[in-house]
N, C-alpha and C positions, 0 to 999 in steps of 0.2 A: 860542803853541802853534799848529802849523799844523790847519788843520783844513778836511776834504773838500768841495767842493759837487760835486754832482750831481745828479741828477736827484730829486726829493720827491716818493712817491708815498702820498699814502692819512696824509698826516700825519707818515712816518717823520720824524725827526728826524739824518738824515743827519751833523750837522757831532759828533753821540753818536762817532762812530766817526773818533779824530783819533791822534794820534800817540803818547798816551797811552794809549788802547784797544787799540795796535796790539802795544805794546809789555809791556805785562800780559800778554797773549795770549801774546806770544814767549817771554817770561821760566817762566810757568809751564810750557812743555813742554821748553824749553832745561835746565831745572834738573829734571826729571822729578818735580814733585810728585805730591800724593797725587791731587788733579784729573786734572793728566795720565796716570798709572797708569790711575787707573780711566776715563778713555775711551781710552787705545789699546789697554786689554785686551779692551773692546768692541769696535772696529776688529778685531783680530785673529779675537775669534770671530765676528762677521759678515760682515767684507769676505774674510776670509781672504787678502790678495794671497801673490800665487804672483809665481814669474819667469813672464816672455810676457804677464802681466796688463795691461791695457788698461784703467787705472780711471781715474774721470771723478771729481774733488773737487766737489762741488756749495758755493760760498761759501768756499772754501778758508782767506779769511784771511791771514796770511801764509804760511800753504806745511804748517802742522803736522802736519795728518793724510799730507796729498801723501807728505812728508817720510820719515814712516813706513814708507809702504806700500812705498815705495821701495828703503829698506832690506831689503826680502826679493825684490827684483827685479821687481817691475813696473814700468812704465811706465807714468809717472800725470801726468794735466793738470789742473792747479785755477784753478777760474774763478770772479770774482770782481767785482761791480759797482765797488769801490773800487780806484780809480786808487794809491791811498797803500798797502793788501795788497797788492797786485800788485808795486807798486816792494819794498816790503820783501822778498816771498818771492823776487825774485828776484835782490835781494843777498845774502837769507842763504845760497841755495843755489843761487849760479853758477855750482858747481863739478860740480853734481850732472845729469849728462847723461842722466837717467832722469826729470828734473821739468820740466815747464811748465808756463808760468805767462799767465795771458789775462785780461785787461779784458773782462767781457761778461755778458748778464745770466742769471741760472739760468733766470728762466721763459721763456727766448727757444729761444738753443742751436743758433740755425740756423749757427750758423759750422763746427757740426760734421753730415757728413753719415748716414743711415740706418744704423742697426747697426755703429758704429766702436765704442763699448768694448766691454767684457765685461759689466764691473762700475762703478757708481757709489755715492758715500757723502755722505752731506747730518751730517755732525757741527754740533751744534747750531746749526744755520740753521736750521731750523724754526718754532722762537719767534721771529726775529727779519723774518718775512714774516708776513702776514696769507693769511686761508685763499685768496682768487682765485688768489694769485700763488704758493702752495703748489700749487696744482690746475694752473695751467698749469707750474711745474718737474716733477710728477710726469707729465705727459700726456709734456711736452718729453723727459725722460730717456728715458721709454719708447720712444721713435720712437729714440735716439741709440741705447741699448742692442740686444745682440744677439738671441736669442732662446734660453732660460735663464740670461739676463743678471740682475746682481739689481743692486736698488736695498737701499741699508743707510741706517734712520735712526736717530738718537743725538739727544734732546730730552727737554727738563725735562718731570714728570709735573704737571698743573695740580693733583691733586688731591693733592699731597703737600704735609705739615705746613709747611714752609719757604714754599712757592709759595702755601698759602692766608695764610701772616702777610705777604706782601708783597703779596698782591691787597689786604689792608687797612690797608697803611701800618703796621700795629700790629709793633712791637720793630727788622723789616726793612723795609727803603723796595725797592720794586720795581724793576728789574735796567730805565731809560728806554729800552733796546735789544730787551727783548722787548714786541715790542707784542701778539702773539697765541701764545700757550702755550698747547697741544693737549693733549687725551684720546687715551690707548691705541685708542680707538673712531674719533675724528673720523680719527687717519692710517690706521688699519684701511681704514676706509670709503672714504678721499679714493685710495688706492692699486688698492685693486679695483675701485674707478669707473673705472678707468683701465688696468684689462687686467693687472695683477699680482696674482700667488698668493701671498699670506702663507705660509711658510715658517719663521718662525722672528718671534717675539713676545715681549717681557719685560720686567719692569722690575728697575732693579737696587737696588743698596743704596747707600750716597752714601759719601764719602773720609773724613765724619769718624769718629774712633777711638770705640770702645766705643758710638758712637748708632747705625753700619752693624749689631753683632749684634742690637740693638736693633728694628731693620729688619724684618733678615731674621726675626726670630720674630714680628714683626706683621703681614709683609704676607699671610700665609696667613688672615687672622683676620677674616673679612666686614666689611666696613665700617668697621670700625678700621682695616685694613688701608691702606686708598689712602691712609690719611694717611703712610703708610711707602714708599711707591715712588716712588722719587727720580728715575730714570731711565726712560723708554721707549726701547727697544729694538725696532726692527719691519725688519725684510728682506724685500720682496715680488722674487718671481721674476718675469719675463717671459714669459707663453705666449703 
């Protein structure tokens, strides 16, 4: 199995993300599972892309969100530490003259200059960076983005029932790619720090059947509640 080196920062375990990670990933949006449904239904309502859209994929992966957005006419670039996402997304869609595809790191971003997108979308990268390297992608995006430009994030909620049995090994073993899984609060705070207006905040219900209605009557319910929001959902604007 081939498997990436690059650069190990902070303990990542970099060779996690090999040609079998790559391919899971492809397969469940290729085949539009119940996963994929419920994040590009979130895609749509916070990236919203339009045609002329100018969106920036923050960890893109092999191309899936890009991919998407694409489909209603933007103009989308996804950027990606991993030499091995980058080679896939740009085999699966070298056809597609609305997607690019870049080797390069989220919290850097200097390849691109002052206020070139509109919009940018971080879909579950979040877990898989630690908070510094969270704080410099959100500083970075915000210098790239234009001015009511928004950033959209899509990431596991820490305090949901599934996330608390694999912080303790107990029934699920924890997902060795997410090394830091965030509170509603910690991206709140990490995004304002950083010159963005929270606009739109949420978490959602998860894909599987009859536990989502389940969900959704819990999470209104104080403190029972966070055991049921599966998703975070946060969109900060640019002022």
């Amino acid at each position: 199995m081939l498997k990436i080196k690059f650069r190990n920062r902070k303990g990542i375990r970099k060779d996690l993300y090999n040609e079998n990670y790559y391919r899971v990933m492809t397969l469940h949006y290729l085949k539009e599972t119940r996963l994929t449904k419920l994040r590009m239904s979130q895609v749509t309502k916070m990236v919203s892309p339009r045609p002329r859209d100018k969106i920036l994929d923050l960890g893109c992966g092999t191309g899936n969100t890009a991919h998407f957005c694409s489909r209603f006419g933007a103009n989308v670039t996804g950027i990606d530490i991993s030499p091995l996402a980058i080679q896939k997304a740009k085999e699966l869609y070298r056809n597609n003259k609305n997607l690019h595809f870049l080797i390069g790191n989220v919290a850097d971003l200097s390849i691109f200059g002052d206020e070139y997108f509109n919009k940018a979308v971080a879909m579950d990268i979040v877990e898989h960076i630690y908070q510094d390297v969270f704080e410099e992608m959100v500083q970075a995006t915000h210098r790239v983005l234009k001015v009511e430009g928004t950033l959209s994030i899509y990431t596991p909620c820490k305090t949901h029932l599934i996330e608390r049995l694999k912080t303790r090994n107990f029934i699920l073993k924890q997902d060795p790619t997410h090394v830091s899984v965030k509170s509603m609060s910690e991206i709140v705070s990490t995004l304002e720090s950083f010159g963005f207006k929270i606009d739109m905040a949420y978490f959602t219900h998860s894909f599987f059947p009859i536990f989502r209605w389940i969900e959704l009557l819990m999470q209104p319910i104080p403190l029972w509640g966070d055991l049921f929001k599966y998703r975070i959902c946060v969109r900060g604007v640019k002022v």
